[in-house]
C-alpha positions as a LaTeX table, in Angstrom:
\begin{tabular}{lrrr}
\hline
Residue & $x$ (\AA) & $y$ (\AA) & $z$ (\AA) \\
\hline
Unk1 & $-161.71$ & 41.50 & 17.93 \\
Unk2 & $-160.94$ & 40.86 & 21.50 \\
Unk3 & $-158.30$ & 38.96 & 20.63 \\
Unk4 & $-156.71$ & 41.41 & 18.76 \\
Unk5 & $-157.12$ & 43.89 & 21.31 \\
Unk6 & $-155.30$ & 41.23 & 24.07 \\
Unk7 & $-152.52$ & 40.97 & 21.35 \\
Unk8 & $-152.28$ & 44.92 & 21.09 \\
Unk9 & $-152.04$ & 45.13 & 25.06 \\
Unk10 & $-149.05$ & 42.48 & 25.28 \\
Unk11 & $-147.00$ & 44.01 & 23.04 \\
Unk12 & $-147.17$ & 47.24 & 24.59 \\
Unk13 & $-146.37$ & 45.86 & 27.88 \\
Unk14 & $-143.78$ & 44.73 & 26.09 \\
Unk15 & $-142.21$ & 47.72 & 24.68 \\
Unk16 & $-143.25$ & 49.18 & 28.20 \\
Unk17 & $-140.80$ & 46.96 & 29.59 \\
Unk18 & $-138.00$ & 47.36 & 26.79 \\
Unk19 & $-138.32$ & 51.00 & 27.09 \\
Unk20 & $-137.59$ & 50.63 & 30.73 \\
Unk21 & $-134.83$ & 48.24 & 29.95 \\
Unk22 & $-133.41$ & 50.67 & 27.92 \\
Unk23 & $-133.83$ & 53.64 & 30.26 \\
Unk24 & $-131.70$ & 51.54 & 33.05 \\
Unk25 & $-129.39$ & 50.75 & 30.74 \\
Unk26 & $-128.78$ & 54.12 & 29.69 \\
Unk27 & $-128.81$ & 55.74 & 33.22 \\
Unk28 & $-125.43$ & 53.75 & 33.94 \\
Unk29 & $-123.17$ & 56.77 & 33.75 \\
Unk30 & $-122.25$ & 58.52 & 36.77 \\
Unk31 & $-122.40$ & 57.10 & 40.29 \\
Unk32 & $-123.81$ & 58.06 & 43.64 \\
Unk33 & $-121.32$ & 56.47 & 45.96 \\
Unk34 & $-121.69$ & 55.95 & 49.36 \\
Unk35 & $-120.50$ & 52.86 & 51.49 \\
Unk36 & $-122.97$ & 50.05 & 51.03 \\
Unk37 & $-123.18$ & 47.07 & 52.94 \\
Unk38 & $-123.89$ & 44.24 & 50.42 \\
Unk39 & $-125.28$ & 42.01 & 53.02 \\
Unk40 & $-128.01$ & 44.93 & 54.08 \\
Unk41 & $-128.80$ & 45.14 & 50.67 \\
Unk42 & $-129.32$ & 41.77 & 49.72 \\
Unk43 & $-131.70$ & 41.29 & 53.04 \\
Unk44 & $-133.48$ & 44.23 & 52.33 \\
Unk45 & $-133.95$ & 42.82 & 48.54 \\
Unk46 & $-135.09$ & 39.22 & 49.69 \\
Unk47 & $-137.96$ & 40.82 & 51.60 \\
Unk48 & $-139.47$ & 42.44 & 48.68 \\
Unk49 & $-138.40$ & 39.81 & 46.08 \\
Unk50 & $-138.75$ & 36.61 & 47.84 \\
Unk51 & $-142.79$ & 36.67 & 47.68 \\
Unk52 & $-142.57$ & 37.10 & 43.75 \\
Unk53 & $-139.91$ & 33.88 & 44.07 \\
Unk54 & $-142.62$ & 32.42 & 45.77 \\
Unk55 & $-145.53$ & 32.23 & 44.11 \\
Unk56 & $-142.93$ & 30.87 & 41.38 \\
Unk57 & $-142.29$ & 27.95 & 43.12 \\
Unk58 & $-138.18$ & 28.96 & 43.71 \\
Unk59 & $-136.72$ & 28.25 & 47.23 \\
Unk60 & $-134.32$ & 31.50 & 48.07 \\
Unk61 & $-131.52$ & 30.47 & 50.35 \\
Unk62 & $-129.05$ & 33.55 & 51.30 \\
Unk63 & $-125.36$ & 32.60 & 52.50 \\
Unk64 & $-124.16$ & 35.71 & 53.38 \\
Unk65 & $-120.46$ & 35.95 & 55.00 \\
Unk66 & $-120.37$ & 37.89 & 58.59 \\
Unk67 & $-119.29$ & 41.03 & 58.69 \\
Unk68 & $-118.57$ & 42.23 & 55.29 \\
Unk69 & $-116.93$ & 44.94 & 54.86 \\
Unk70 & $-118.34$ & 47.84 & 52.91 \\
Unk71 & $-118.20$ & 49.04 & 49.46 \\
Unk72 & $-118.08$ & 52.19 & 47.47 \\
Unk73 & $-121.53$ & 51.77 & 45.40 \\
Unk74 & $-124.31$ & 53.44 & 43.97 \\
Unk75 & $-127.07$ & 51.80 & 45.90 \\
Unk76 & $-130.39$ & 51.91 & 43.58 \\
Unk77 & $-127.92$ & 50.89 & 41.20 \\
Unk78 & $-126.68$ & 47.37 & 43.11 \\
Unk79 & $-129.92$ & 46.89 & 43.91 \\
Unk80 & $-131.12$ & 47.07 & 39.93 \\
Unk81 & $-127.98$ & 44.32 & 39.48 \\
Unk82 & $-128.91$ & 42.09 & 41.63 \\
Unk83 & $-133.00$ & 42.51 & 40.69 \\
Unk84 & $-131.80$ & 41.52 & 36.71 \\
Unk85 & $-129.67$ & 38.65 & 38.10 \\
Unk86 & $-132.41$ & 37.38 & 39.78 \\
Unk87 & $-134.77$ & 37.86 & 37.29 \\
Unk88 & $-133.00$ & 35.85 & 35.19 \\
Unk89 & $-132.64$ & 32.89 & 37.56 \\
Unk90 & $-136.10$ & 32.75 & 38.05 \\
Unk91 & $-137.25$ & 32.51 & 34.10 \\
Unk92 & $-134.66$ & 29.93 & 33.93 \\
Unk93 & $-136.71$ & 27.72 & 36.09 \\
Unk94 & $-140.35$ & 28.17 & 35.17 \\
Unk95 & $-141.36$ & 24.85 & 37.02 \\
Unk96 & $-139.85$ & 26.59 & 40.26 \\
Unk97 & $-136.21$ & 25.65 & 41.82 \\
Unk98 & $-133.51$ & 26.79 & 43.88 \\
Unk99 & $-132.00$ & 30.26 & 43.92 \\
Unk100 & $-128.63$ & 30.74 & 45.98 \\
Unk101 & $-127.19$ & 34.37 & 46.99 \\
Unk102 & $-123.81$ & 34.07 & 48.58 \\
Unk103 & $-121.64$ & 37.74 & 49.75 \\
Unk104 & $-117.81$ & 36.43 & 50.84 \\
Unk105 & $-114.80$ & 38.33 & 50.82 \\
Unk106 & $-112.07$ & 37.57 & 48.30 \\
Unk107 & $-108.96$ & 39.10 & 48.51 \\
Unk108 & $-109.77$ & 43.10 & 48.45 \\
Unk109 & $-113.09$ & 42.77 & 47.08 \\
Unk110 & $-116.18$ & 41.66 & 48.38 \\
Unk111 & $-118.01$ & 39.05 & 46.45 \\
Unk112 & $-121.89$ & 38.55 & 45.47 \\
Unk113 & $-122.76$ & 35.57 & 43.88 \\
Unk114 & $-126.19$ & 34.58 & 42.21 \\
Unk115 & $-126.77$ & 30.50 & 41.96 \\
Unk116 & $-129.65$ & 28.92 & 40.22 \\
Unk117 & $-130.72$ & 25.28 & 39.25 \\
Unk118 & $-132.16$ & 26.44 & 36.29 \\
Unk119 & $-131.91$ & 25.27 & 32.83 \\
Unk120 & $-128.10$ & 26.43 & 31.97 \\
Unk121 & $-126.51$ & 28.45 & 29.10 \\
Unk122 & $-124.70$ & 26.98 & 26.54 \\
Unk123 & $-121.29$ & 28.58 & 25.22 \\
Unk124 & $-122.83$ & 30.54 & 21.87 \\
Unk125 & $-124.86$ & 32.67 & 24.57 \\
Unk126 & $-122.62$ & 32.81 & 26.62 \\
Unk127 & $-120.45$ & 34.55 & 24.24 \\
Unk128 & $-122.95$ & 37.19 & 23.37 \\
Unk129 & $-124.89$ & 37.60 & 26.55 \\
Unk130 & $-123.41$ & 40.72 & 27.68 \\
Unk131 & $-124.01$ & 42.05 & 23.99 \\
Unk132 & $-126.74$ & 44.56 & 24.02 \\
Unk133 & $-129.80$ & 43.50 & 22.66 \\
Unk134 & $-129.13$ & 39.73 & 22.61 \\
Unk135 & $-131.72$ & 37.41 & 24.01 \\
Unk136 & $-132.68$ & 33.99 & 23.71 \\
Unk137 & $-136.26$ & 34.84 & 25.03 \\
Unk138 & $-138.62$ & 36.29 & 22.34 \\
Unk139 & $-139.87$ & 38.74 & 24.99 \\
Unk140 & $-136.36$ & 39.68 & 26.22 \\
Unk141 & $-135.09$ & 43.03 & 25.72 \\
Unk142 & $-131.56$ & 42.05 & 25.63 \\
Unk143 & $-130.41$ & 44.23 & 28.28 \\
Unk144 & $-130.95$ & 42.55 & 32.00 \\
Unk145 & $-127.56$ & 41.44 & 31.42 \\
Unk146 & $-125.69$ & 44.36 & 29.51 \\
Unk147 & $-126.94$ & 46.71 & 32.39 \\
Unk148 & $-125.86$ & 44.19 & 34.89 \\
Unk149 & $-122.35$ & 44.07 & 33.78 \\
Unk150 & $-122.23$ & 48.10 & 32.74 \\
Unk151 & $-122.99$ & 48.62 & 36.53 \\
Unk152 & $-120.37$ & 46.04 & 38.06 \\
Unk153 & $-117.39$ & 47.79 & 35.80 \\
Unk154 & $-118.75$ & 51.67 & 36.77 \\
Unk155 & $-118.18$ & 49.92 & 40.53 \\
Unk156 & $-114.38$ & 49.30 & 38.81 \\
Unk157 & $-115.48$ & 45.72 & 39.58 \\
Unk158 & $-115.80$ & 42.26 & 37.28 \\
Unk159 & $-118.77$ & 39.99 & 36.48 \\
Unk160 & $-117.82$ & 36.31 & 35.49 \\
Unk161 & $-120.51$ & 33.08 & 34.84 \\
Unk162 & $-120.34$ & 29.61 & 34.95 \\
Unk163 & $-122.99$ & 27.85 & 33.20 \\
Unk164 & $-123.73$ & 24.29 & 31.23 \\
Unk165 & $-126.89$ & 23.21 & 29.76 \\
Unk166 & $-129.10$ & 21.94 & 32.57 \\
Unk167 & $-126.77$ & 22.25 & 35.24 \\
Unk168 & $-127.81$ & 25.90 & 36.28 \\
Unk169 & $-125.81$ & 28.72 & 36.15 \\
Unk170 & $-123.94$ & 30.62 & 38.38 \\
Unk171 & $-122.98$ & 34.62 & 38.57 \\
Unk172 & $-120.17$ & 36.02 & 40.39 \\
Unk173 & $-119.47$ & 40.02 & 40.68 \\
Unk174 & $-116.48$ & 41.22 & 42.34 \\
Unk175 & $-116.68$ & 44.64 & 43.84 \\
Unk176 & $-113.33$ & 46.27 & 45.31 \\
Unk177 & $-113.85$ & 46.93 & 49.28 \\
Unk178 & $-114.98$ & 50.69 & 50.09 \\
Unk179 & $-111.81$ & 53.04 & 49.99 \\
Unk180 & $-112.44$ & 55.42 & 53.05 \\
Unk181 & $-112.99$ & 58.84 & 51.59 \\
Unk182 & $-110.07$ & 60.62 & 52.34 \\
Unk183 & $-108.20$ & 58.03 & 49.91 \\
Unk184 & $-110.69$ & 58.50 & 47.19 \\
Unk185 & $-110.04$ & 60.47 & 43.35 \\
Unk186 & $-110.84$ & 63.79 & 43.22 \\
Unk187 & $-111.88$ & 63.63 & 40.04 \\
Unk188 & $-115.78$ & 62.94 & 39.79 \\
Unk189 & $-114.68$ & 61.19 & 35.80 \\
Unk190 & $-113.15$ & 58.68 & 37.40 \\
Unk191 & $-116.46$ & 56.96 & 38.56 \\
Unk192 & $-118.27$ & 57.71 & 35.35 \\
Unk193 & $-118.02$ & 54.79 & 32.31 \\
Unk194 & $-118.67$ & 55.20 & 28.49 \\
Unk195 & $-121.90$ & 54.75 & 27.22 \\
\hline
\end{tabular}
């Protein structure tokens, strides 16, 4: 009977966490922007993430570029990208590892790159794992990286990976440099994507 009950309680924790998958995902539609300083954001981040990476055995090593210039971004949201992206990294290397987060300019847009040592992806998930729902963890909800790439493109900016089986992989999102206000759409639609 207890063991039933144990059974009951991880699978809703489970759907707990789907549901809040789900309810990220789905919040993706309008933006709060304000300039946001990637390299602020990623320090701030590190302090509450790095004790998790921690006790997980992962060494975090930030190489973040000098004085970055800004851009236009919803912050919770950035935050919530880099949180999935880093999530992932660290349940691709359950016996611990090395995480890299690198900001850089590049061109006019301001890079943020997430490195790990983990196990890899091969190319048929790497085909589908921006497609919502797709997983190749039986307790993944299939949208860490759907929500990660609906929030680079409502930022008008790109998310590309490099990845082969067990030689980590390695995310890069481009995000165009902050557009001082007076330069900025009137329009409110134009930083609002389809669900």
């Amino acid at each position: 009977m207890l063991d039933k009950l144990h059974t009951v309680q991880s699978e809703c924790r489970h759907l707990e966490e789907i549901l809040d998958a789900f309810l990220q995902f789905a919040r993706v539609s309008s933006l709060e922007l304000v300039p946001v300083d990637l390299n602020n954001l990623v320090t701030s981040f590190l302090d509450f993430y790095r004790p998790q990476a921690d006790d997980t055995g992962i060494d975090i090593s930030p190489h973040l570029e000098p004085g970055l210039p800004t851009v236009g971004g919803d912050d919770p949201l950035l935050r919530q990208m880099l949180m999935n992206l880093c999530r992932n990294a660290t349940e691709a290397m359950p016996d611990g590892g090395r995480l890299e987060i690198q900001t850089a300019v590049d061109g006019d847009h301001v890079a943020l790159v997430v490195i790990d040592n983990g196990h890899g992806i091969d190319a048929t998930a790497r085909e589908k794992m921006f497609d919502t729902f797709f997983s190749t963890r039986p307790s993944g909800s299939g949208l860490g990286l759907p929500t990660v790439r609906k929030i680079a493109q409502a930022h008008h900016g790109t998310i590309a990976c490099e990845s082969e089986p067990g030689q980590g992989t390695k995310f890069t999102i481009r995000l165009p440099i902050d557009t001082p206000s007076d330069q900025l759409p009137d329009d409110p639609g134009d930083n609002q994507i389809d669900s």
